[in-house]
NULUMFI-591291 format. One record per residue: residue in one letter; x, y, z of N, C-alpha, C in turn. Coordinates in nm, 3 decimals, padded with zeros to 5 digits. Layout:
BEGIN
+------+---------+---------+---------+---------+---------+---------+---------+---------+---------+
| resn |     n.x |     n.y |     n.z |    ca.x |    ca.y |    ca.z |     c.x |     c.y |     c.z |
+------+---------+---------+---------+---------+---------+---------+---------+---------+---------+
|    A |       X |       Y |       Z |       X |       Y |       Z |       X |       Y |       Z |
...
+------+---------+---------+---------+---------+---------+---------+---------+---------+---------+
***
This chain:
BEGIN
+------+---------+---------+---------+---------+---------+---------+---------+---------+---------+
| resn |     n.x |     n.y |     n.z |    ca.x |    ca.y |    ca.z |     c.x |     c.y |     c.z |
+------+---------+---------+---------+---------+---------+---------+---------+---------+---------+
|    X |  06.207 |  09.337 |  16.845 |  06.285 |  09.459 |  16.832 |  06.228 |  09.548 |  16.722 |
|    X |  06.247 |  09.484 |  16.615 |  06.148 |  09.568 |  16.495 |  05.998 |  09.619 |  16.535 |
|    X |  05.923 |  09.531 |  16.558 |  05.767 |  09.559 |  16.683 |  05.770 |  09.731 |  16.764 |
|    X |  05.881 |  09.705 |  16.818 |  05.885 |  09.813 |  16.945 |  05.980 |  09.961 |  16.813 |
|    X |  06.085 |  09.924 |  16.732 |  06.052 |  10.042 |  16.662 |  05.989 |  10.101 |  16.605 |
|    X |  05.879 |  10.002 |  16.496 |  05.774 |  10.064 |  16.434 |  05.685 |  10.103 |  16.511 |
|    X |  05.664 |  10.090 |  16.652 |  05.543 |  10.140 |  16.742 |  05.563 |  10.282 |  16.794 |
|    X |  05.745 |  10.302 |  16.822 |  05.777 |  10.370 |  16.811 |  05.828 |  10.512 |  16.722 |
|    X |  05.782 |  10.465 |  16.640 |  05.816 |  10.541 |  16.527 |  05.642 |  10.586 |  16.475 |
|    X |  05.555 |  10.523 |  16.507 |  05.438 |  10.577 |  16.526 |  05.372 |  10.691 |  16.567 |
|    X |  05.437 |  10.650 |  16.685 |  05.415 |  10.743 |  16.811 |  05.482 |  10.883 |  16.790 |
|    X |  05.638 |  10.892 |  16.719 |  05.686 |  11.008 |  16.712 |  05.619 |  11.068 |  16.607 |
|    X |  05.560 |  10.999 |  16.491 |  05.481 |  11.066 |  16.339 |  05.361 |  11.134 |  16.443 |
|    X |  05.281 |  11.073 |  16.509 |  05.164 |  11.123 |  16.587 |  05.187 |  11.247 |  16.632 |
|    X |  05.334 |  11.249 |  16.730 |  05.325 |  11.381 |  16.791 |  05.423 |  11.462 |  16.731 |
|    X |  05.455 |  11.423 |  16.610 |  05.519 |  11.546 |  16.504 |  05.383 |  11.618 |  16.450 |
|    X |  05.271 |  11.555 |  16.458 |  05.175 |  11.590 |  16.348 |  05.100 |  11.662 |  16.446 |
|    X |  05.095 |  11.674 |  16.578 |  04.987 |  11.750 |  16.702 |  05.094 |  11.840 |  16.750 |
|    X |  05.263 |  11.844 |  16.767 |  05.293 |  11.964 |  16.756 |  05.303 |  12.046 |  16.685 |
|    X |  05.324 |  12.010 |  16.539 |  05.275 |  12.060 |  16.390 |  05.124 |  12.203 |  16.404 |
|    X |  05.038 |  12.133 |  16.433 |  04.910 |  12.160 |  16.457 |  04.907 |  12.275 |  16.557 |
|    X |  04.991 |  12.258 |  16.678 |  04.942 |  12.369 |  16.751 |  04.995 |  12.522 |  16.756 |
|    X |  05.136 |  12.497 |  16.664 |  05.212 |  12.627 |  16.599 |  05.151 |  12.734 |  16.594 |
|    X |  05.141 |  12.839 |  16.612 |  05.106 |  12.968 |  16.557 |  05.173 |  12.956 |  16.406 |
|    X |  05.042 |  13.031 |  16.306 |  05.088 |  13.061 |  16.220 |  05.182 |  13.167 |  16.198 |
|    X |  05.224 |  13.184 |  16.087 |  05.291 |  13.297 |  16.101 |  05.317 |  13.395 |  15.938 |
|    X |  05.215 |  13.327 |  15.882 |  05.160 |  13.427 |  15.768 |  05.164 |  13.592 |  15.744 |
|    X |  05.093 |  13.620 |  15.911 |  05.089 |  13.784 |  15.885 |  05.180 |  13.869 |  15.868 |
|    X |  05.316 |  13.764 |  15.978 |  05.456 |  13.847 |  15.940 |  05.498 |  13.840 |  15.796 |
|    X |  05.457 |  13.753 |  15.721 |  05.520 |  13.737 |  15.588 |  05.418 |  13.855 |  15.494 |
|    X |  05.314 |  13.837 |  15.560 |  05.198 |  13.977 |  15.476 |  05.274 |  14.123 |  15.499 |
|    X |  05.337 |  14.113 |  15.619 |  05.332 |  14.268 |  15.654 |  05.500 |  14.320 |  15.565 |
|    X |  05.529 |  14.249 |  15.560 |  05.679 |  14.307 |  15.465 |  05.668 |  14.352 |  15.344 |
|    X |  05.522 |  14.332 |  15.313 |  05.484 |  14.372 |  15.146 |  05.438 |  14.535 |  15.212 |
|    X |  05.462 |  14.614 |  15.261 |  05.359 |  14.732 |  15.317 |  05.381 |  14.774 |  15.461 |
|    X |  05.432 |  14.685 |  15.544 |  05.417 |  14.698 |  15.677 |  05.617 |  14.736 |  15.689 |
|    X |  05.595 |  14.773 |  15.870 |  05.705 |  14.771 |  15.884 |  05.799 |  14.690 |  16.010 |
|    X |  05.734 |  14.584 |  15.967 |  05.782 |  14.436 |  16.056 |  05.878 |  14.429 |  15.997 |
|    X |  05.980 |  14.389 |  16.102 |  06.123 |  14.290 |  16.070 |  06.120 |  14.139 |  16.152 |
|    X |  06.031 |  14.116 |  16.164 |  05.984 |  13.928 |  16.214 |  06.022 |  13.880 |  16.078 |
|    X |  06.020 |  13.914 |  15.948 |  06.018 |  13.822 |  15.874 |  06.134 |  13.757 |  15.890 |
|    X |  06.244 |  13.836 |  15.928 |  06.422 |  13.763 |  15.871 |  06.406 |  13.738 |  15.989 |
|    X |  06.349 |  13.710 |  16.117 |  06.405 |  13.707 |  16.223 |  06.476 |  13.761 |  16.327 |
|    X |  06.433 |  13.900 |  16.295 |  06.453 |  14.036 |  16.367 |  06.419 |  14.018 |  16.538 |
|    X |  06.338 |  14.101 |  16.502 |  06.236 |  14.074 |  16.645 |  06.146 |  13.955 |  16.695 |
|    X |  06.218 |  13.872 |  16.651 |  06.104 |  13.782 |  16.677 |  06.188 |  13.710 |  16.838 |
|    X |  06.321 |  13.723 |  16.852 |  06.399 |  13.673 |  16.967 |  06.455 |  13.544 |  16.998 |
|    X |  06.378 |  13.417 |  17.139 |  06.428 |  13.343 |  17.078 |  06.331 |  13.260 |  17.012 |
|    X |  06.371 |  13.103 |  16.972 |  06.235 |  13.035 |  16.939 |  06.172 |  12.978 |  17.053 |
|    X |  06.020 |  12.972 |  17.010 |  05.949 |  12.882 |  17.079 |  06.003 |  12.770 |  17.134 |
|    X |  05.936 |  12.724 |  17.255 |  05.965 |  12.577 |  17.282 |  05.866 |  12.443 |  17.185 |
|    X |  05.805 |  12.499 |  17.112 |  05.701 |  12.414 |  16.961 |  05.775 |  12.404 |  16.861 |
|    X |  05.857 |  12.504 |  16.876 |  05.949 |  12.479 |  16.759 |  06.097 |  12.428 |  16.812 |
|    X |  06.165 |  12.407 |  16.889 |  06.287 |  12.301 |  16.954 |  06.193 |  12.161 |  16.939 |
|    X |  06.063 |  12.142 |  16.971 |  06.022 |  12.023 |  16.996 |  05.979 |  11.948 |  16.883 |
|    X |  05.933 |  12.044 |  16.763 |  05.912 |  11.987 |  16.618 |  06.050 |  11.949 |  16.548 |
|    X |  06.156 |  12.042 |  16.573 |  06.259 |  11.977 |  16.540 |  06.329 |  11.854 |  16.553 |
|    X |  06.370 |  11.853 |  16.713 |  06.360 |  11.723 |  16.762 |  06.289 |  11.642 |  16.718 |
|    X |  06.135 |  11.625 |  16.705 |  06.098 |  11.485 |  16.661 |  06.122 |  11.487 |  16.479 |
|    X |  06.154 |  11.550 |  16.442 |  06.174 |  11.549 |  16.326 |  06.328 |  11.525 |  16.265 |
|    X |  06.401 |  11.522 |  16.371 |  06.485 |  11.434 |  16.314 |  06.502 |  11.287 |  16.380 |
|    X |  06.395 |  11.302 |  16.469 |  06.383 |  11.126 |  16.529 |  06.315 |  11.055 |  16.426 |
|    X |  06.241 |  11.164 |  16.384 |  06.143 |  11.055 |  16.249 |  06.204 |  11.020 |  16.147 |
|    X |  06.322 |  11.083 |  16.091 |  06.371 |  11.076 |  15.999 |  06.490 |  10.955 |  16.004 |
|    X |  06.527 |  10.966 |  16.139 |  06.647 |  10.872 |  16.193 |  06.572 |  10.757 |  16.175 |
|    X |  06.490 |  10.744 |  16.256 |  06.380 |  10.595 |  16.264 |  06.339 |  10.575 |  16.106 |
|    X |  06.348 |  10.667 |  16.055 |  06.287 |  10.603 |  15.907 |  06.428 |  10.518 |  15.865 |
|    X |  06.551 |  10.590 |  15.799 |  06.658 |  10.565 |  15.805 |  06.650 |  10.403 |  15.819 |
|    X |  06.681 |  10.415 |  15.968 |  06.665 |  10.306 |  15.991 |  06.597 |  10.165 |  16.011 |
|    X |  06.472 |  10.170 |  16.021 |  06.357 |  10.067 |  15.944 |  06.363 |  10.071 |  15.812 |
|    X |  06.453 |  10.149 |  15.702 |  06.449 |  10.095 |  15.555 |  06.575 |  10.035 |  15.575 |
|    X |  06.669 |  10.094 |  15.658 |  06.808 |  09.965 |  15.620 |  06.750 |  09.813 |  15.678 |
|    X |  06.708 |  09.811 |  15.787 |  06.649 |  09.696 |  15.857 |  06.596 |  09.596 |  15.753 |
|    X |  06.487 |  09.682 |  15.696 |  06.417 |  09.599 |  15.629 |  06.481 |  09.560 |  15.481 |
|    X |  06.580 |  09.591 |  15.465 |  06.666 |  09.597 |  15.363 |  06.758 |  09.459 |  15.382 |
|    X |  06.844 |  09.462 |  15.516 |  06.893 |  09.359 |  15.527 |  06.815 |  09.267 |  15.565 |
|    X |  06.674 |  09.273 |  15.617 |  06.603 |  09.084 |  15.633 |  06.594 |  09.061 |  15.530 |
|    X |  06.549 |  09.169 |  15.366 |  06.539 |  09.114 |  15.214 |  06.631 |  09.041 |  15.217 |
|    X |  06.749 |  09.106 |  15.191 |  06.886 |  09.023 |  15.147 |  06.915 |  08.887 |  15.207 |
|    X |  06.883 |  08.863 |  15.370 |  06.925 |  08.712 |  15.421 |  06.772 |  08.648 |  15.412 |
|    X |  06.708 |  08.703 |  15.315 |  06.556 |  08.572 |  15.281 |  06.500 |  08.540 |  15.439 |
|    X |  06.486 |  08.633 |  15.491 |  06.408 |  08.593 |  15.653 |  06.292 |  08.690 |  15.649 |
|    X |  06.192 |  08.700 |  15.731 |  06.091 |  08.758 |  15.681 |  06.026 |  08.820 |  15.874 |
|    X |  06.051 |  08.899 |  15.882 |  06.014 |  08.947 |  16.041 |  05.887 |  08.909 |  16.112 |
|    X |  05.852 |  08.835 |  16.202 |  05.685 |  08.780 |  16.291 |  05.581 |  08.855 |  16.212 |
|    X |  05.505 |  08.771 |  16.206 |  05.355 |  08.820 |  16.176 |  05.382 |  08.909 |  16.016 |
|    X |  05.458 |  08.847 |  15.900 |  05.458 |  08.847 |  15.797 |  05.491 |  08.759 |  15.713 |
|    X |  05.506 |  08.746 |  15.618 |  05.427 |  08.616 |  15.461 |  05.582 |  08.657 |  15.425 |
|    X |  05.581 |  08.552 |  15.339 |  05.720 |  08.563 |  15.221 |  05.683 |  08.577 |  15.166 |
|    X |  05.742 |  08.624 |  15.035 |  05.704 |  08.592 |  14.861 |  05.691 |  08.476 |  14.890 |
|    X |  05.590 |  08.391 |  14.788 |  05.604 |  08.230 |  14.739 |  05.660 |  08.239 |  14.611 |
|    X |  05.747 |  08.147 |  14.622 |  05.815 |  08.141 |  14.494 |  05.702 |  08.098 |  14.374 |
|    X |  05.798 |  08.189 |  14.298 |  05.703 |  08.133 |  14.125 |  05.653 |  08.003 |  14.077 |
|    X |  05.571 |  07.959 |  14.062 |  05.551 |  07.882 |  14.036 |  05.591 |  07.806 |  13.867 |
|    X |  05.625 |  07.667 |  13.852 |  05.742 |  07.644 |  13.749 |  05.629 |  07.596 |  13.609 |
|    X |  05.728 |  07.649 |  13.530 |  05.615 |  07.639 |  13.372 |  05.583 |  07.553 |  13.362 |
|    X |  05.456 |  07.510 |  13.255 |  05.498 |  07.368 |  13.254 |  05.542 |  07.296 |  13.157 |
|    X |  05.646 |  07.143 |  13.108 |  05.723 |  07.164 |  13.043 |  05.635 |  07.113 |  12.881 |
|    X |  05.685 |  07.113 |  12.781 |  05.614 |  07.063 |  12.660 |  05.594 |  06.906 |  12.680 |
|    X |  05.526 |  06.854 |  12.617 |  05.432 |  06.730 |  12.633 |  05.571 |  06.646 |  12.584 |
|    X |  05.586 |  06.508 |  12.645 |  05.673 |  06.425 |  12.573 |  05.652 |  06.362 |  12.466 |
|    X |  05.555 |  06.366 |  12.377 |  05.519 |  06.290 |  12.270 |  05.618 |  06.337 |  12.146 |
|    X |  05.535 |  06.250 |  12.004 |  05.630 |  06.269 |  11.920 |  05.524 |  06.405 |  11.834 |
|    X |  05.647 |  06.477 |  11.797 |  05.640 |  06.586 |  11.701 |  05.455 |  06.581 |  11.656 |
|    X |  05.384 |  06.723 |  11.655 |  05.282 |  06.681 |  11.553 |  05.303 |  06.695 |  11.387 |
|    X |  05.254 |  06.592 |  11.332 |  05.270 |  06.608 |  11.209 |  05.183 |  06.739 |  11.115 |
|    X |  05.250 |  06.739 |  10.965 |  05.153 |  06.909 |  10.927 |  04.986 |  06.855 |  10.894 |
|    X |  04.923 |  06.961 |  10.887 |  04.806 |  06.876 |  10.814 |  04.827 |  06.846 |  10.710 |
|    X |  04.708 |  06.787 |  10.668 |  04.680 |  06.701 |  10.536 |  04.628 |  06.746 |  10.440 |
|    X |  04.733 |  06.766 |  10.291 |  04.636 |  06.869 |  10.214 |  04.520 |  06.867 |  10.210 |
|    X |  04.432 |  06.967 |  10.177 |  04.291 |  06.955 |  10.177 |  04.280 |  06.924 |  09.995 |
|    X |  04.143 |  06.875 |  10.005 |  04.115 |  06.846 |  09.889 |  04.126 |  06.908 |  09.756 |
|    X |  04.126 |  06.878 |  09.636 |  04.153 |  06.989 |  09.530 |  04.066 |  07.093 |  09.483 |
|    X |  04.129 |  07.173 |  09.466 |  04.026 |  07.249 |  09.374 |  03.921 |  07.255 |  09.280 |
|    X |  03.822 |  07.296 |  09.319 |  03.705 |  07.255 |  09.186 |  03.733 |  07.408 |  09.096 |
|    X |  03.732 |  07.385 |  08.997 |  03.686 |  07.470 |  08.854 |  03.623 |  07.582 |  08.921 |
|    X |  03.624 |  07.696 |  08.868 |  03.549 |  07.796 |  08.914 |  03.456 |  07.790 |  08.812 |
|    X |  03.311 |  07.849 |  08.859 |  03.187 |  07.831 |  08.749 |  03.201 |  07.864 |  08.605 |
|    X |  03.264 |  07.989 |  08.559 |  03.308 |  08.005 |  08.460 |  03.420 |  07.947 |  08.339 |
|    X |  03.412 |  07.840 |  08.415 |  03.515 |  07.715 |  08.303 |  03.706 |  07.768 |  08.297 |
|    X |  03.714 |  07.817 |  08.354 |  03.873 |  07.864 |  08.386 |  03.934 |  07.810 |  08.505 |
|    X |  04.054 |  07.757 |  08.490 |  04.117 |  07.675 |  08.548 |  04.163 |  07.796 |  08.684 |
|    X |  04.162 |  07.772 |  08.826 |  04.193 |  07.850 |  08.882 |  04.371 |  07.878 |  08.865 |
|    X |  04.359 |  08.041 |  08.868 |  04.454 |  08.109 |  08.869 |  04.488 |  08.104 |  08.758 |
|    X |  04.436 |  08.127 |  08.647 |  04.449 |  08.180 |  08.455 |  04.347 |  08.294 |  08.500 |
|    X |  04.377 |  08.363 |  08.399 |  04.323 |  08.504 |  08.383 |  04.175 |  08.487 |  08.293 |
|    X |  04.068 |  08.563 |  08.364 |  03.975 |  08.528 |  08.264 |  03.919 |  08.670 |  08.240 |
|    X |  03.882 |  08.647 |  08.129 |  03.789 |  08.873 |  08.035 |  03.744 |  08.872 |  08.108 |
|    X |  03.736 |  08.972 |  08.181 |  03.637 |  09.041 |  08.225 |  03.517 |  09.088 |  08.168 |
|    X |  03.419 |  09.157 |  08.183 |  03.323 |  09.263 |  08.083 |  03.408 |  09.369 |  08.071 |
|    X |  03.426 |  09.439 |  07.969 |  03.487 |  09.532 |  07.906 |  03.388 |  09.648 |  07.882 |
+------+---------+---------+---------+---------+---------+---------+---------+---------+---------+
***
């Protein structure tokens, strides 16, 4: 069922986009109101509409309906964790892993003592500088 709407819903984007295409523009009427003395712009003379334009409408609110509805669709297979033919699930996360069971490490081991600094002063006493 989902298959045959998205194929369908294909098909209507396709021929929204090739009746789109074969429109007359309609620029010049919008040029000529600066200077000219067309009333096409508001829809004067222009009479009724095209049959390109009933038919762009129409699919344009089929496209919009079909959209509509393939996001609720796909909205409720999220929610009941099912996943529609010829698509993947999420895989679930994979789980941390846990801390080692051993015992505590201990701190290190002081390091050895301090040697004298060359100048015969015990570290951390103040020694003259040159002045």
């Amino acid at each position: 069922m989902t298959v045959a709407l998205y194929t369908i819903h294909i098909i209507v984007a396709l021929f929204l986009i090739l009746v789109i295409l074969l429109q007359q523009g309609k620029g010049s009427d919008l040029g000529a109101a600066f200077g000219g003395a067309s009333s096409t712009v508001f829809g004067g003379a222009s009479g009724r509409q095209s049959f390109l334009v009933k038919v762009t409408v129409g699919l344009g609110v089929v496209f919009v309906l079909l959209s509509l509805g393939l996001s609720w669709r796909a909205s409720q297979i999220r929610k009941q964790g099912l996943a529609p033919a010829g698509t993947t699930q999420q895989l679930p996360s994979p789980a941390l892993p846990s801390a080692p069971s051993g015992p505590a490490p201990s701190a290190p081991a002081p390091s050895a003592p301090v040697s004298p600094s060359p100048g015969g002063a015990e570290p951390g006493s103040k020694t003259p500088g040159p002045q």
